[in-house]
C-alpha positions as CSV (number, residue, x, y, z in Angstrom):
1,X,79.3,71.5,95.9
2,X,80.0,72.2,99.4
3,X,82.9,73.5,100.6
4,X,84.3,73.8,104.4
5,X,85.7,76.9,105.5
6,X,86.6,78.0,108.9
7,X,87.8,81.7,110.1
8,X,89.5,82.6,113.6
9,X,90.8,86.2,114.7
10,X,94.6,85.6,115.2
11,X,95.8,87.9,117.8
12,X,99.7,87.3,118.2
13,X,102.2,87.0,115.3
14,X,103.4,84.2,113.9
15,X,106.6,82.3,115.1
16,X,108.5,79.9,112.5
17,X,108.1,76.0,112.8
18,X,109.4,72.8,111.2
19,X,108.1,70.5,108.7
20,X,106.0,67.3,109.5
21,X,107.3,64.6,108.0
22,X,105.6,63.7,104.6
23,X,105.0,63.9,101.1
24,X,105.2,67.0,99.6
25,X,101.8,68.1,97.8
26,X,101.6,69.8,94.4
27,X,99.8,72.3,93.8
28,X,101.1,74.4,97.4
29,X,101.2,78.5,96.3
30,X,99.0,78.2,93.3
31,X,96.4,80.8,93.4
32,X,92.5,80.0,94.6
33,X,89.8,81.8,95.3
34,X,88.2,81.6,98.2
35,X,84.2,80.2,98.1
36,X,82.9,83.3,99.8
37,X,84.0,85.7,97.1
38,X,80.8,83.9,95.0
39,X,78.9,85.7,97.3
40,X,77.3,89.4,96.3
41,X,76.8,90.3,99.3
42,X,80.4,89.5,101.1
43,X,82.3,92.4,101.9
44,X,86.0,90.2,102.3
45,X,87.9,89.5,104.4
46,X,90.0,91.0,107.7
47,X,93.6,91.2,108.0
48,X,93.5,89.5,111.5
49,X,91.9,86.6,110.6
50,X,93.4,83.8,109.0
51,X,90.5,82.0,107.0
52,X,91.0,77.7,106.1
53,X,88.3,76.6,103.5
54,X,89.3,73.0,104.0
55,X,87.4,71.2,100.5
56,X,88.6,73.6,98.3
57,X,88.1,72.3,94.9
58,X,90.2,74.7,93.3
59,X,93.5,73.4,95.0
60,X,95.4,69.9,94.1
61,X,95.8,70.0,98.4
62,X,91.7,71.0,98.5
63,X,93.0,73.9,101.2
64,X,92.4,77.0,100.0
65,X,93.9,79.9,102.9
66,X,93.7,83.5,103.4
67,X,96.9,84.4,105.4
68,X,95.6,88.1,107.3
69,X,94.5,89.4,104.0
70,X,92.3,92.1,103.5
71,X,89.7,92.5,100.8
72,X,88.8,90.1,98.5
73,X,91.3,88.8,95.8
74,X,88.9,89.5,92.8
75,X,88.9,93.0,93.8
76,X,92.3,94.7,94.7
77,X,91.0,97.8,94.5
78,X,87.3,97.7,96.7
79,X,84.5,99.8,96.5
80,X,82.6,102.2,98.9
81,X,79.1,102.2,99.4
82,X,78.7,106.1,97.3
83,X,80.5,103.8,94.3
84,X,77.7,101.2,95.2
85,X,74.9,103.1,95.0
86,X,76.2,105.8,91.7
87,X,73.8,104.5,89.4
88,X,76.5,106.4,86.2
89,X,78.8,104.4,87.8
90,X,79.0,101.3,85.9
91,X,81.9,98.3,85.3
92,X,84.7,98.2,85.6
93,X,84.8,100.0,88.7
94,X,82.7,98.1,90.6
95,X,84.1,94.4,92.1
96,X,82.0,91.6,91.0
97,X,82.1,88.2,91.5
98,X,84.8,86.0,89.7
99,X,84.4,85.2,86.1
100,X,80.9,86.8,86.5
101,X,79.3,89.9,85.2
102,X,77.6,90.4,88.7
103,X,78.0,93.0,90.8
104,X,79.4,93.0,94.9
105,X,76.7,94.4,96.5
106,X,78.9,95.2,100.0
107,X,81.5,97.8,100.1
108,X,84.7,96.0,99.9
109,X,87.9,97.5,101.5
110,X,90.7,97.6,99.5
111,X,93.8,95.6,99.3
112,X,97.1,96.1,101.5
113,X,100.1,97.0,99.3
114,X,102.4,94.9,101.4
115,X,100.1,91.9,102.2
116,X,98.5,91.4,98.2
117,X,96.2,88.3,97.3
118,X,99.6,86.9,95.2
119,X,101.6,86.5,98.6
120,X,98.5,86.0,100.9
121,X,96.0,83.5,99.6
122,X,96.7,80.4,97.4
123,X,96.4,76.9,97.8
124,X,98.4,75.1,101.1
125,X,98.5,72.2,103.3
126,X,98.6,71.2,106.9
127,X,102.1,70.3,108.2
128,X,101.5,70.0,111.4
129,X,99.0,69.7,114.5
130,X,98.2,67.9,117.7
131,X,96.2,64.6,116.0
132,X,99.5,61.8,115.9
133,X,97.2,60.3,113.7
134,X,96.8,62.8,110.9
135,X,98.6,62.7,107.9
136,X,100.5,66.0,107.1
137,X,102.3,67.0,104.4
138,X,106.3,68.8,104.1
139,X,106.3,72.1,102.6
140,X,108.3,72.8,99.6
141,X,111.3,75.3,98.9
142,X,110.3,78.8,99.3
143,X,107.1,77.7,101.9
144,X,107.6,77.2,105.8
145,X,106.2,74.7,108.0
146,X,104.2,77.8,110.4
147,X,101.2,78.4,112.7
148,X,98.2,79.8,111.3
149,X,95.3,78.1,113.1
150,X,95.1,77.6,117.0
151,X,93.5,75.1,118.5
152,X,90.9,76.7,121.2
153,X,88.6,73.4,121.6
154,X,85.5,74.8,119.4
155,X,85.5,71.5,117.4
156,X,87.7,72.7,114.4
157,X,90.7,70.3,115.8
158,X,90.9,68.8,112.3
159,X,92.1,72.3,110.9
160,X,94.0,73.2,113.9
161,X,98.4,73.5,113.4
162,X,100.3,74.9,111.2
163,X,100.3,74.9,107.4
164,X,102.9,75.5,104.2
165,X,103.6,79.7,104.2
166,X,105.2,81.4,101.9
167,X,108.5,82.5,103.1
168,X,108.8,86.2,104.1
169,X,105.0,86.4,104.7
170,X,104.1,86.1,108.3
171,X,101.3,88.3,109.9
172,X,103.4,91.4,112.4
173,X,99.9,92.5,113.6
174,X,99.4,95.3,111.1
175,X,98.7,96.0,107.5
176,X,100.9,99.2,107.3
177,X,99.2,102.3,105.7
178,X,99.4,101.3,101.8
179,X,96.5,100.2,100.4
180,X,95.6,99.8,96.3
181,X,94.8,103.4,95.1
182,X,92.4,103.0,91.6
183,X,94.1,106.8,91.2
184,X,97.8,106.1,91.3
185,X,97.4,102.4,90.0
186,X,99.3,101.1,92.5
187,X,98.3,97.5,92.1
188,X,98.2,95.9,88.7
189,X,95.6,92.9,88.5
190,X,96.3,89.8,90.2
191,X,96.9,86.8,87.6
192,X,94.2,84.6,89.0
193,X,92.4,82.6,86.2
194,X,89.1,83.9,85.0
195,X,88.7,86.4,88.0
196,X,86.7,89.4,87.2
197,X,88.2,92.4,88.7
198,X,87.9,95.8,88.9
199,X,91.0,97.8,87.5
């Protein structure tokens, strides 16, 4: 299968917008996993980018995003490279890759505490861009019609505009200083389906 994804760093903050006129998809804010977390050797992702895989097969919508989340979502916690390369050290402290028994072979950085996988990257849909002739959907209750991918002319104009966001969720610039802890617990699993994480 082949899946498209595009990522951009996202300077600015976000600014609200107003629903395309359309229908409104199902399957908006339920949980996906990005294609690159198959990967051993992908480290996640940065909380200034906002990342679009476009042929998601895991959404209804087939647009899978990650909203300036850090991390990956199949390992809230992350690893280092001394847990990496601890040969004692053995599962379930290490991230792996979802529904898999294998092991990341990056270190991963761990998840922010105010900007979790839950709130941050699910399925979503394009409201609204610059092509007249696209067809865009209208968000539904709790989601806002906002800007997530500029256009800057590189030939992604098909995943330009703004997309369904989950209300209270727009990108300030910063993560804050709160990231999972494996010592305190601080961030229970996520309840993505068949996602092997570490604990």
């Amino acid at each position: 299968m082949t899946r498209t994804q595009w990522v951009i760093l996202v300077i600015s903050g976000l600014s609200a917008g107003t629903a395309a006129v359309g229908c409104t998809p199902g399957g908006v804010g339920d949980p996906c996993i990005p294609e690159d977390e198959y990967s051993l050797t992908f480290s996640g992702f940065g909380y200034a980018e906002a990342n679009v895989e476009s042929r998601s097969f895991q959404c209804e919508t087939r647009v899978c995003i990650a909203n300036h989340f850090q991390g990956r979502v199949s390992c809230p916690y992350g690893q280092t490279q001394d847990v990496i390369t601890n040969i004692d050290n053995s599962p379930p402290g290490r991230c792996h890759v979802p529904a898999a028994p294998d092991l990341i072979t990056a270190p991963v950085a761990p998840q922010a505490m105010d900007r979790r996988a839950e709130n941050t990257v699910y399925c979503s849909c394009r409201c609204e861009g610059a092509d007249k002739s696209a067809k865009y959907c209208s968000c539904p209750s709790g989601y806002s019609c906002l800007p997530l991918v500029p256009d800057l002319g590189l030939g992604q104009s098909q995943l330009a505009g703004k997309y369904c966001l989950k209300n209270g969720t727009e990108f300030t610039g910063n993560i804050g200083g709160n990231l999972c802890n494996t010592a305190t617990k601080s961030c229970p699993t996520d309840t993505v389906s068949n996602a092997a994480m570490n604990p």
